[in-house]
KESE-720987 format. One record per residue: residue number from 1; residue in three letters; x, y, z of N, C-alpha, C, CB in turn. Coordinates in nm, 3 decimals. Glycine has a CB too. Example, Ala and Ser with C-alpha at 12.3 -4.5 7.8 and 13.67 -1.06 7.14 Angstrom:
REM KESE-720987
[1,"ALA",[1.319,-0.569,0.780],[1.230,-0.450,0.780],[1.320,-0.330,0.780],[1.131,-0.447,0.905]],
[2,"SER",[1.285,-0.225,0.708],[1.367,-0.106,0.714],[1.290,0.003,0.787],[1.408,-0.060,0.572]],
END
This chain:
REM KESE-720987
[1,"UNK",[9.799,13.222,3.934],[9.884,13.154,4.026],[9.980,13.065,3.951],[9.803,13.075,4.125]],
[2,"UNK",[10.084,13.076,4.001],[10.226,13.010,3.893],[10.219,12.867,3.985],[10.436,13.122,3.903]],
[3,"UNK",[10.307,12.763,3.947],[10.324,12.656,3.997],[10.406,12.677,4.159],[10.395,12.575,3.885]],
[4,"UNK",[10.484,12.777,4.153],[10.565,12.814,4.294],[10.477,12.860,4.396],[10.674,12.930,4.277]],
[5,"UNK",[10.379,12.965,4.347],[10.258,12.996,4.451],[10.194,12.867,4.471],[10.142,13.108,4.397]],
[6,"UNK",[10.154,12.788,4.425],[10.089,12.650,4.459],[10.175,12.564,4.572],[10.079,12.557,4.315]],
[7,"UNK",[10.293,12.528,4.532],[10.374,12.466,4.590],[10.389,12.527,4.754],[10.493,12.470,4.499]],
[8,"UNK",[10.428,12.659,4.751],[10.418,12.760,4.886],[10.294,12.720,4.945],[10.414,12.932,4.856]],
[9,"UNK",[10.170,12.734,4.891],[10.024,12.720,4.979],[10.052,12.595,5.038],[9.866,12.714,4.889]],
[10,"UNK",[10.084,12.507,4.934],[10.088,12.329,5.008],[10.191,12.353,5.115],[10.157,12.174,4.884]],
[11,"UNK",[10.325,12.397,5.122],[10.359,12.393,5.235],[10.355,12.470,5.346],[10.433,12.373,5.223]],
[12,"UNK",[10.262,12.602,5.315],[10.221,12.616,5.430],[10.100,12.564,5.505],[10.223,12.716,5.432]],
[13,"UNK",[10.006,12.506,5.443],[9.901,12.432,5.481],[9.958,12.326,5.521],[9.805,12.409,5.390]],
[14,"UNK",[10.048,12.237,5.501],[10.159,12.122,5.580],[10.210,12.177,5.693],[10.296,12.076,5.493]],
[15,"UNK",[10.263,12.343,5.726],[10.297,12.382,5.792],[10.187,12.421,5.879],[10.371,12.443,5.750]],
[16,"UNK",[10.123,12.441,5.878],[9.990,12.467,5.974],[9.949,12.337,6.049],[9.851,12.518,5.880]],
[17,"UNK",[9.938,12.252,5.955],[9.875,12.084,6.010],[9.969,12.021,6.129],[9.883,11.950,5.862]],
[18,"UNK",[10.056,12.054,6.090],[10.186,12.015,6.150],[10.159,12.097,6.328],[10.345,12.092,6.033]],
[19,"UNK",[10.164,12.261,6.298],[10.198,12.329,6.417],[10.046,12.289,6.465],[10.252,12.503,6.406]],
[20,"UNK",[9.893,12.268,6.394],[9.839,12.220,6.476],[9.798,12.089,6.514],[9.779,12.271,6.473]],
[21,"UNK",[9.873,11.940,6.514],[9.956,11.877,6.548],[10.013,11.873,6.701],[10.027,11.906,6.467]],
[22,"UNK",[10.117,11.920,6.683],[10.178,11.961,6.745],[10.141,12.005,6.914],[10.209,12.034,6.665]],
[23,"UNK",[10.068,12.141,6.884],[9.986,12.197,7.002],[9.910,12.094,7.040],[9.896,12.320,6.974]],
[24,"UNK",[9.816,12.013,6.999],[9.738,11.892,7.022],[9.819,11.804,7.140],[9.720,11.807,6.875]],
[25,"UNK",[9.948,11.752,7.056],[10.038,11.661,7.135],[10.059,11.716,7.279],[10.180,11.647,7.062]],
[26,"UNK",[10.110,11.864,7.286],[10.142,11.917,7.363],[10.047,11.942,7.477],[10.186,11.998,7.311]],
[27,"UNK",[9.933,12.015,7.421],[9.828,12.005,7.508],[9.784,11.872,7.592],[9.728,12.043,7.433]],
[28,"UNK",[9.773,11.794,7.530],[9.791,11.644,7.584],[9.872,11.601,7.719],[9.862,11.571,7.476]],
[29,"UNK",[9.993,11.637,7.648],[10.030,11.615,7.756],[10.076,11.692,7.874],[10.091,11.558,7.732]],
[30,"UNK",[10.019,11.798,7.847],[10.006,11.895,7.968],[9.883,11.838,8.071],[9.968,12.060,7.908]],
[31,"UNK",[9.801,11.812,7.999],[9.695,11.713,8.031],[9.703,11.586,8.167],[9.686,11.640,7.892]],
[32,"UNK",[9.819,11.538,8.114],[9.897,11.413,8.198],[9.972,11.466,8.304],[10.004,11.326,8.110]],
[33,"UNK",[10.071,11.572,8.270],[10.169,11.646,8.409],[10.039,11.711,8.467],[10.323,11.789,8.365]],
[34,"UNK",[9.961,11.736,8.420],[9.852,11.823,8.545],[9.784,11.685,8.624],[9.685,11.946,8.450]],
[35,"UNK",[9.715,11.597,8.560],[9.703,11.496,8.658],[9.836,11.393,8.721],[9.602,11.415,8.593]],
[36,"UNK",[9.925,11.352,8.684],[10.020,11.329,8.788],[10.059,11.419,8.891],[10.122,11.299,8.736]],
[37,"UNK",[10.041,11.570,8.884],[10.043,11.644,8.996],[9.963,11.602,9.072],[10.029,11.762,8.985]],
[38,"UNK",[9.793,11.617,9.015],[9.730,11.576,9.128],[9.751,11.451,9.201],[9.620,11.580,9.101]],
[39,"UNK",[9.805,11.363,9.175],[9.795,11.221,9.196],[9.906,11.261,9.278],[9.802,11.099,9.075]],
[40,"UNK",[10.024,11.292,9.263],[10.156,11.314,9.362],[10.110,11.387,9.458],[10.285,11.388,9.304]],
[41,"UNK",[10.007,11.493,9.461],[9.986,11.602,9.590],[9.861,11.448,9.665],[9.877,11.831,9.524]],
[42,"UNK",[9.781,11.405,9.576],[9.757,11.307,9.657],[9.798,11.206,9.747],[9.726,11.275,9.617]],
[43,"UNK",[9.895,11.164,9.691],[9.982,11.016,9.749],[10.007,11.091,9.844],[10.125,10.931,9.671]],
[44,"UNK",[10.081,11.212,9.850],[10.159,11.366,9.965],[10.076,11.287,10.042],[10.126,11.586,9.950]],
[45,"UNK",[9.979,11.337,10.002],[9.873,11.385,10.134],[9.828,11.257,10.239],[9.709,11.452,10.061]],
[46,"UNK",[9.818,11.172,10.152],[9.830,11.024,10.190],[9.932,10.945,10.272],[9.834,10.966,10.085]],
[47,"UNK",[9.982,10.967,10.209],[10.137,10.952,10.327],[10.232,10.970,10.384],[10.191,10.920,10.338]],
[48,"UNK",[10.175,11.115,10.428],[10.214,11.168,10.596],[10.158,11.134,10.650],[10.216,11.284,10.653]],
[49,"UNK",[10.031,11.087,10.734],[9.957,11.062,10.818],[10.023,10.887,10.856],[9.799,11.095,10.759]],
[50,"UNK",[10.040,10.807,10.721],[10.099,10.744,10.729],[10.225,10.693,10.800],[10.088,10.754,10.665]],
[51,"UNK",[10.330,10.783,10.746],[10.423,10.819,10.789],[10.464,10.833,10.940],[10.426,10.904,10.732]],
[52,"UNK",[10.375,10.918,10.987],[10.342,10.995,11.183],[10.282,10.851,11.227],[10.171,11.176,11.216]],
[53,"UNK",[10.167,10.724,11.175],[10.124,10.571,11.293],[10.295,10.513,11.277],[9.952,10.403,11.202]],
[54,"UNK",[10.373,10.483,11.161],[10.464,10.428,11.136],[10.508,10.503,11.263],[10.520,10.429,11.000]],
[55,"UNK",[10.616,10.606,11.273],[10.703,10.656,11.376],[10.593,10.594,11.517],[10.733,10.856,11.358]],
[56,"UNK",[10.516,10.611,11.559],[10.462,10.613,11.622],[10.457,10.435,11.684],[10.368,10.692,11.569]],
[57,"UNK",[10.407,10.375,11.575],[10.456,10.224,11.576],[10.595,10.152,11.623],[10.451,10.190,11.448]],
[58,"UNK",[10.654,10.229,11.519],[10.812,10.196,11.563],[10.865,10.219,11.703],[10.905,10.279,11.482]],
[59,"UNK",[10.805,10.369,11.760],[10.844,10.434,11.900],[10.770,10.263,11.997],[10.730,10.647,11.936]],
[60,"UNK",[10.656,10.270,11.954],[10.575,10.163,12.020],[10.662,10.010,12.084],[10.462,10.122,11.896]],
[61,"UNK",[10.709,9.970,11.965],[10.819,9.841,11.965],[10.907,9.904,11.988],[10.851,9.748,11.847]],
[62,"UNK",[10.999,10.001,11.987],[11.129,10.005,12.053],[11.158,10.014,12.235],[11.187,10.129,11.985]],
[63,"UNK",[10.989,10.077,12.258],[10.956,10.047,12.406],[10.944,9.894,12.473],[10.824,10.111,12.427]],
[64,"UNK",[10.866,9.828,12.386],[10.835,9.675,12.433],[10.956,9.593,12.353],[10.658,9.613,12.381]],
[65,"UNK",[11.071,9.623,12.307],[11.163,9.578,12.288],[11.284,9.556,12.392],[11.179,9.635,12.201]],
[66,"UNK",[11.257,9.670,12.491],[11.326,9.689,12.605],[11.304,9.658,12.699],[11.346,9.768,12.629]],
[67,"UNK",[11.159,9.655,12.734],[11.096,9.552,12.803],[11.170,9.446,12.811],[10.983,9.519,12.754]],
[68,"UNK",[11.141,9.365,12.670],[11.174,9.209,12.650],[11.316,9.173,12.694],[11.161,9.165,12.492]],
[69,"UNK",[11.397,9.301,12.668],[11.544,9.294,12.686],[11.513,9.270,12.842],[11.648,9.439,12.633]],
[70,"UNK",[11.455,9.354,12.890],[11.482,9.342,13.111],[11.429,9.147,13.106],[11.273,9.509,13.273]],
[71,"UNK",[11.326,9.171,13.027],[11.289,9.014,13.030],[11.374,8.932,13.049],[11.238,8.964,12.925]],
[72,"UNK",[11.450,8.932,12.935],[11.521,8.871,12.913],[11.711,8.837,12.965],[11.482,8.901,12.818]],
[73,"UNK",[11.728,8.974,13.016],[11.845,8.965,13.141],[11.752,8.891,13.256],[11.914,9.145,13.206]],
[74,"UNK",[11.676,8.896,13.341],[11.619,8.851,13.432],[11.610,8.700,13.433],[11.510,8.911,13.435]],
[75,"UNK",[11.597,8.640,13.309],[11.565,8.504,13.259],[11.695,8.482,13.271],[11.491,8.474,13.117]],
[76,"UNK",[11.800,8.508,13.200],[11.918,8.464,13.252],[12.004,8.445,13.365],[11.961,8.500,13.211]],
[77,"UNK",[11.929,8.530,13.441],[12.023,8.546,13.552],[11.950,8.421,13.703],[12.020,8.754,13.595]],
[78,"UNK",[11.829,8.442,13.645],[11.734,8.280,13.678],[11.819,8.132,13.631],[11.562,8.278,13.561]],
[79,"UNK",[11.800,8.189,13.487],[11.903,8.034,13.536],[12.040,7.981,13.528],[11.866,7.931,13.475]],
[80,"UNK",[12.140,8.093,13.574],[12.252,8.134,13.586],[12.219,8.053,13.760],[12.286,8.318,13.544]],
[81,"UNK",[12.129,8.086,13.827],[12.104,8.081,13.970],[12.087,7.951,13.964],[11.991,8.163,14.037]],
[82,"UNK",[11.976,7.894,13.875],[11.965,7.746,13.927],[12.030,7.651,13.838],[11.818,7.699,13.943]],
[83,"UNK",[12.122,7.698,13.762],[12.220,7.640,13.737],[12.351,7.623,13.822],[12.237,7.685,13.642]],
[84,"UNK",[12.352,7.674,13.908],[12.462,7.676,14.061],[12.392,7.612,14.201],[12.505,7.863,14.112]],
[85,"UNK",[12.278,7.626,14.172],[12.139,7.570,14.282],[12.154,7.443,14.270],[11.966,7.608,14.244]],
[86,"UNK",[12.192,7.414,14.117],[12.189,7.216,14.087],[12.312,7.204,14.092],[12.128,7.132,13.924]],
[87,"UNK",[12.416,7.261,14.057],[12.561,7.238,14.114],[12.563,7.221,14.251],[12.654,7.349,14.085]],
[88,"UNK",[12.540,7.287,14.335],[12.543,7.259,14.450],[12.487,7.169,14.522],[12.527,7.330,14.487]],
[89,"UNK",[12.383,7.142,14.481],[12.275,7.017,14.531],[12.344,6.870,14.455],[12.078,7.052,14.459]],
[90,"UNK",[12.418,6.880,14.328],[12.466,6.780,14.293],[12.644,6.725,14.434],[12.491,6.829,14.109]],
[91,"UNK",[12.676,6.862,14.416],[12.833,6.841,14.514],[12.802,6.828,14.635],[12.945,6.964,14.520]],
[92,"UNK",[12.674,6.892,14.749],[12.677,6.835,14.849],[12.591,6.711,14.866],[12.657,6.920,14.927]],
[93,"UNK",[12.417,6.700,14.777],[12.398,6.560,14.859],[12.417,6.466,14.720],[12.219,6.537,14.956]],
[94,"UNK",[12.458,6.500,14.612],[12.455,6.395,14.508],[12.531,6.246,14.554],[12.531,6.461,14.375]],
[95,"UNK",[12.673,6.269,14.584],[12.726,6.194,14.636],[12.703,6.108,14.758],[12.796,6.243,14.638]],
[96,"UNK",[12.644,6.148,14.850],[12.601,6.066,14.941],[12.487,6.010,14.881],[12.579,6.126,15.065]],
[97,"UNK",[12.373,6.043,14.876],[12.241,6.012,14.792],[12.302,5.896,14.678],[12.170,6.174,14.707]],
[98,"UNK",[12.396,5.904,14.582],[12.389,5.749,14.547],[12.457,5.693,14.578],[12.388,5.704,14.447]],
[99,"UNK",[12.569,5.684,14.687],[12.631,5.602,14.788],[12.517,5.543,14.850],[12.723,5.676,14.887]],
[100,"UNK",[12.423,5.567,14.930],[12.322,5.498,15.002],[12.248,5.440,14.887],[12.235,5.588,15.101]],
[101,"UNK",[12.201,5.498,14.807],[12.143,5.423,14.714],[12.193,5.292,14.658],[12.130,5.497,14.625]],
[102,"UNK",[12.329,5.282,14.629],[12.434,5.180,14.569],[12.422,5.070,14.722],[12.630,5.272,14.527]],
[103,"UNK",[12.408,5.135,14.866],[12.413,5.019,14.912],[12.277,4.955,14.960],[12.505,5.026,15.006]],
[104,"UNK",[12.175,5.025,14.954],[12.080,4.996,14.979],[12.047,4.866,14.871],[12.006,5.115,14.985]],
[105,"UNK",[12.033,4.890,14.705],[12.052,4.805,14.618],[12.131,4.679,14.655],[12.102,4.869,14.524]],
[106,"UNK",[12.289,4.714,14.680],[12.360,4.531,14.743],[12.267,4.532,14.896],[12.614,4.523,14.794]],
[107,"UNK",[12.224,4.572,14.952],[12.200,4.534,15.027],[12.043,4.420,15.023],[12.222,4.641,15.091]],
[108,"UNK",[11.971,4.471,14.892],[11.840,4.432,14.873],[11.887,4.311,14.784],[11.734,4.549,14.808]],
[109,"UNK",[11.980,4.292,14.704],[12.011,4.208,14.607],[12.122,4.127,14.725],[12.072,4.288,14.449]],
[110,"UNK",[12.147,4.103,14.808],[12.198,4.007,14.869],[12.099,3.926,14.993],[12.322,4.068,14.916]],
[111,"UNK",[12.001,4.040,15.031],[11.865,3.966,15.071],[11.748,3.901,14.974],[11.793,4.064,15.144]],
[112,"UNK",[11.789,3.953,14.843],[11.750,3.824,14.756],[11.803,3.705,14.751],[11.757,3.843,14.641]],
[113,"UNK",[11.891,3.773,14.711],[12.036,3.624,14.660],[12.028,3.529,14.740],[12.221,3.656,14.677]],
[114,"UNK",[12.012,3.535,14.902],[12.031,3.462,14.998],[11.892,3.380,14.983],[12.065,3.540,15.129]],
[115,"UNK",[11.772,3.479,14.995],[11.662,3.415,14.965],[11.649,3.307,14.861],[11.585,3.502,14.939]],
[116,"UNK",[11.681,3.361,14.790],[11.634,3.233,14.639],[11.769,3.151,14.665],[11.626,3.318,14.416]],
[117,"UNK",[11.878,3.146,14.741],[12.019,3.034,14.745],[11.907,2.957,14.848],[12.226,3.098,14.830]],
[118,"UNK",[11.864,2.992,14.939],[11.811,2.942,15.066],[11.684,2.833,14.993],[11.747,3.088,15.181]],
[119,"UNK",[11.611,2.863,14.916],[11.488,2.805,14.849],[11.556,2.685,14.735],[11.390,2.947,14.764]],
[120,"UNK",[11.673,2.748,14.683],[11.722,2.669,14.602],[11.769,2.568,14.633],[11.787,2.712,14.546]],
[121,"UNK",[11.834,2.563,14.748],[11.885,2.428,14.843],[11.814,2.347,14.890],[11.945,2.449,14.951]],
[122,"UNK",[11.664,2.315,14.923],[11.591,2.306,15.001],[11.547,2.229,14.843],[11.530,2.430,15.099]],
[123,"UNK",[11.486,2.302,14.754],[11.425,2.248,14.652],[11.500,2.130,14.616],[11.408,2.338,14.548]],
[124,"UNK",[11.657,2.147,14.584],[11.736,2.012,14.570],[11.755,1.902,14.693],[11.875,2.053,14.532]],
[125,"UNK",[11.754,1.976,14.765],[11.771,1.800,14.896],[11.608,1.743,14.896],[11.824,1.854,15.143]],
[126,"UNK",[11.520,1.811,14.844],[11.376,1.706,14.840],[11.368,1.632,14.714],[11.222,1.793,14.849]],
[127,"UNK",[11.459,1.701,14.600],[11.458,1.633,14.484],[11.560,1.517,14.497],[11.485,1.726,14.369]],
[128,"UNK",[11.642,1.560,14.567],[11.782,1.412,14.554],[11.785,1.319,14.671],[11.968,1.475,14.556]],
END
């Protein structure tokens, strides 16, 4: 064997290590894409079912959303009503209601006034 046949063996024995190497790596990670398949056909499988309560959920609240909406025109229109209910009760008896009130008051504060002028006079002619 000459020094060139030597040299050739070494690199094909480098060349072998290498290609099996190689296949190793590869195999490997064939290894990994075969379980992320499974794991992706899993999650799949996982969430469709998912998927169908969600729609189903959503259908759920977009019903009682509409609801809330009638609710909620109805509520307005309540107090759209007694907001004109107190307008009106203010324009027909508001005005009279504290007219009598205003005189009922002078009328109670001048049956004071008179009272305590009347006591007050009386108290001074026994004092003087």
């Amino acid at each position: 064997m000459s020094l060139g046949d030597i040299a050739g063996m070494i690199a094909a024995l480098a060349f072998a290590f290498l290609v099996f190497r190689l296949g190793s790596v590869i195999g490997k990670a064939g290894k990994i894409l075969d379980e992320t398949r499974i794991s992706v056909r899993s999650t799949t499988e996982n969430v469709q079912p998912t998927l169908i309560k969600l729609t189903d959920t959503v259908t759920l609240t977009n019903e009682q959303l509409s609801r809330v909406d009638g609710i909620t025109t109805n509520v307005s229109a309540i107090t759209t009503n007694a907001s004109a209910l107190t307008s009106l009760f203010a324009a027909t008896l508001g005005s009279p209601v504290v007219k009598v009130a205003a005189f009922t008051y002078g009328v109670r504060s001048a049956l004071a006034g008179s009272a305590r002028t009347g006591r007050g006079t009386r108290g001074r002619r026994r004092r003087g």
